[in-house]
N, C-alpha and C positions, 0 to 999 in steps of 0.2 A: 485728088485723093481726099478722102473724110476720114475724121477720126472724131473717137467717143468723145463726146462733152462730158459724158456722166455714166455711171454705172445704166439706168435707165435706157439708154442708147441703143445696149446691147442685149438688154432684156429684152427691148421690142421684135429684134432679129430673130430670136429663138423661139421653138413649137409651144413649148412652154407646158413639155409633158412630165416632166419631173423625172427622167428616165434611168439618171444615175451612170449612165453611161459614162459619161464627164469625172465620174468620181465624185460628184458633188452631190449632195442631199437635196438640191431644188436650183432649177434652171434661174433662180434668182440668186441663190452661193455662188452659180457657176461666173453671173453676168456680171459679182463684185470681183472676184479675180480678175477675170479676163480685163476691168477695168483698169485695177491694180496694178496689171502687169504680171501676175501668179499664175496667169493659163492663157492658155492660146485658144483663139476662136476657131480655129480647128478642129477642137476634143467633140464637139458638139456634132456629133452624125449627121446629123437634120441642115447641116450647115453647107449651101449650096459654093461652087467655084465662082461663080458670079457677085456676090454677096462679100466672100472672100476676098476677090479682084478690087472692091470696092473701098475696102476697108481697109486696104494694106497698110497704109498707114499705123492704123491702131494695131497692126501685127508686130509692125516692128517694134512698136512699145511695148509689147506683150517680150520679147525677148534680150528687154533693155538697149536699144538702139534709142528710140526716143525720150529714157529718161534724161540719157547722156546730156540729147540735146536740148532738152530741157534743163535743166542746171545750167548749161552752156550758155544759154538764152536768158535766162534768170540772171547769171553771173554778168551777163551782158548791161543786163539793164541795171544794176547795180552799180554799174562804170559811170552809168549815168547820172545815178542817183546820189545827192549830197547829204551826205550820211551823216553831215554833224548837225545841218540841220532837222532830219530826220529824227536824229539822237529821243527829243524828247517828243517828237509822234509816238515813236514804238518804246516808250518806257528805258532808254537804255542811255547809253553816257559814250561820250566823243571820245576819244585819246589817239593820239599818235599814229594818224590818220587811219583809227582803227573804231565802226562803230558796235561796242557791248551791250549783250541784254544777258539775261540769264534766261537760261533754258533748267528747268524743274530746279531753278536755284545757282544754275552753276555757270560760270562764266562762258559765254558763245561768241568770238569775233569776227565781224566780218572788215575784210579791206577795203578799201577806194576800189581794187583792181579784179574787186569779187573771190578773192578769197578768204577761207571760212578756217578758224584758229578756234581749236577744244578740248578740255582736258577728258571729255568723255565721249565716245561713239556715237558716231550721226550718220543713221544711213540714209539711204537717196528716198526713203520714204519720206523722213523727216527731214531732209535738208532743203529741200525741193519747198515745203509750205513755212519754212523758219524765212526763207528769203523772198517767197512772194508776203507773207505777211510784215516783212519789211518795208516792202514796194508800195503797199497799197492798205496797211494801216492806218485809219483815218484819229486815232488818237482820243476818240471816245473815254471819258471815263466810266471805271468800271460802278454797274449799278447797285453791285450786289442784289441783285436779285435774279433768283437760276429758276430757268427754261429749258424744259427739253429742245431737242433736236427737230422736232417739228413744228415747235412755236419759234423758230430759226426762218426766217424772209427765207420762202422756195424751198424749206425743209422737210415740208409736206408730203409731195411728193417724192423725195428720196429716203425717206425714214427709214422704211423697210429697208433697208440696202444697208443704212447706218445699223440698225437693230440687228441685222444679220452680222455682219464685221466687226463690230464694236461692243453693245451689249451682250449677244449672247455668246460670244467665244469668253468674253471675261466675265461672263458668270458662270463659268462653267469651269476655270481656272479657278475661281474664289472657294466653288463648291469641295473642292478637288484639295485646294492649298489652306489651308485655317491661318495659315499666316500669312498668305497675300498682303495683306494692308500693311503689316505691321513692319513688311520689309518694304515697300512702296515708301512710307513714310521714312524710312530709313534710307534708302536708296535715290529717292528721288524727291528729297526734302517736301514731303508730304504735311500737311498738316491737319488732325481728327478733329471732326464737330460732334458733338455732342448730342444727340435727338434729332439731327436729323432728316425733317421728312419725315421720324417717326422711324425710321429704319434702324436694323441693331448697329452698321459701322457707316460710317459717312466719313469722306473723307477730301480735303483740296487739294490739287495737283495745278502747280505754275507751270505749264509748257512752254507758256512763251506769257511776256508781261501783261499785255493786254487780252488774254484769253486764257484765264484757269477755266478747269474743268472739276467738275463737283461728280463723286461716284459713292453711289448709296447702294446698301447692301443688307437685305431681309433675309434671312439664314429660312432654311424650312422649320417648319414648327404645325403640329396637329392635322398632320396631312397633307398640309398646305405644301406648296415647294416652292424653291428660294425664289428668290426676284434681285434682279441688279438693275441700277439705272443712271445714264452717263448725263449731268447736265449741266448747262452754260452760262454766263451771262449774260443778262438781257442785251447787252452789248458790244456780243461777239459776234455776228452779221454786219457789226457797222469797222471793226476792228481785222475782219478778214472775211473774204470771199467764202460763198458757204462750200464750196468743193475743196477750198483749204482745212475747214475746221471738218472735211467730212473725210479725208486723206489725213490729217494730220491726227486723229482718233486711232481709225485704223492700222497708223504707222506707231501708235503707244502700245496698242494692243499687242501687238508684232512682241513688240521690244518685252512687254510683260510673257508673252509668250514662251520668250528665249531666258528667261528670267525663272521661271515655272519648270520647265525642263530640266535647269540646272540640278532642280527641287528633287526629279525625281517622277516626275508627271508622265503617264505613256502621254506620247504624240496622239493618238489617237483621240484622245480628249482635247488637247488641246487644237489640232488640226481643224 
């Protein structure tokens, strides 16, 4: 059995007529679910039994069977992994055979035995790239200096895919929310820069120690219409595999989404 390496994967499989069928706005929305796990490669009409047969694998992860086993798997290799040595690869500190990082600030433990200790909500979106970025952290320091998603080793060709999940679902929340940032910084100890980029709010998010994320925001103005843009440090490709920083985006967005809602947002904008 084969399964998706990447959103890209699944994009090649499909007519790639934009037919909406799927419920999605473009046979490339459809091919970031389906990656995700948020739809089934089934929804796709055009989607032969043979193709299907082929893929089963990436089905069952489409209906959380394989996320399971992935954490499973992760938590596995985690058994393996000595985590107090670790400690200051991924930015974090030893104790009590417990290794600690913060997550957007906030205390995240994991066990010797792979289990995960938190005084905040972590779903299998985000739990899943917190512990491979544990794994396979090479401890780079940060350069400060941010890169989009496509100046990212091999980001090139998945950009689109990011830009669909990432950017424009949360510009479109920003557009929607006038205090997005202001509760982000709040919420997820955020901290505002100043100019920018030249954008009206700019702002840094600690997801994990060795990989902030930088999110810059153009309000419309003279016709023009807004712009948002998610970016990184030049040092996050060598800090985490790029389908980690490309899942673990996606999984903020999620969480910003359910956050937005709270606000008052129809779904259908944020959807």
């Amino acid at each position: 059995m084969r399964s998706f390496a990447n959103a890209m994967d699944v994009f090649r499989l499909l007519e790639k007529t934009n037919c909406r069928k799927c419920n999605e706005k473009t046979c490339l929305a459809f091919a970031s679910k389906v990656f995700l796990g948020q739809k089934t490669l089934d929804l796709c009409p055009f989607i032969n039994q043979e193709i299907l047969g082929q893929y089963q694998e990436q089905q069952s992860k489409t209906n959380g069977i394989e996320t399971e086993f992935t954490l499973f798997d992760l938590k596995n290799e985690i058994k393996k992994c000595n985590l107090e040595l670790s400690a200051k690869r991924v930015g974090g500190i030893f104790s009590n055979d417990r290794l600690t990082i913060k997550i957007f600030g906030k205390p995240f433990s994991i066990a010797s035995n792979g289990k995960m200790f938190s005084d905040i909500h972590i779903n299998s979106f985000i739990a899943a790239p917190i512990l491979e970025y544990v794994l396979h952290c090479k401890g780079v320091p940060l350069t400060n200096k941010w890169i989009s998603f496509r100046e990212l080793q091999g980001g090139q060709e998945m950009n689109g895919l990011f830009v669909k999940t990432s950017e424009e679902p949360l510009k479109k929340i920003a557009d929607r929310y006038p205090s997005l940032f202001e509760d982000l910084m709040v919420i997820f100890n955020g901290k505002k820069i100043e100019n920018g980029y030249e954008s009206d709010i700019s702002l840094v998010l600690y997801p994990l120690p060795r990989l902030p994320i930088r999110i810059s925001y153009w309000k419309p103005e003279d016709g023009m219409s807004s712009d948002l843009r998610i970016f990184f440090d030049s040092s996050a490709d060598m800090n985490a595999k790029l389908n980690v920083v490309y899942r673990l985006s996606a999984g903020i967005v999620r969480m910003f989404e359910k956050i937005s809602k709270k606000h008052g947002i129809p779904e259908s904008v944020v959807a």
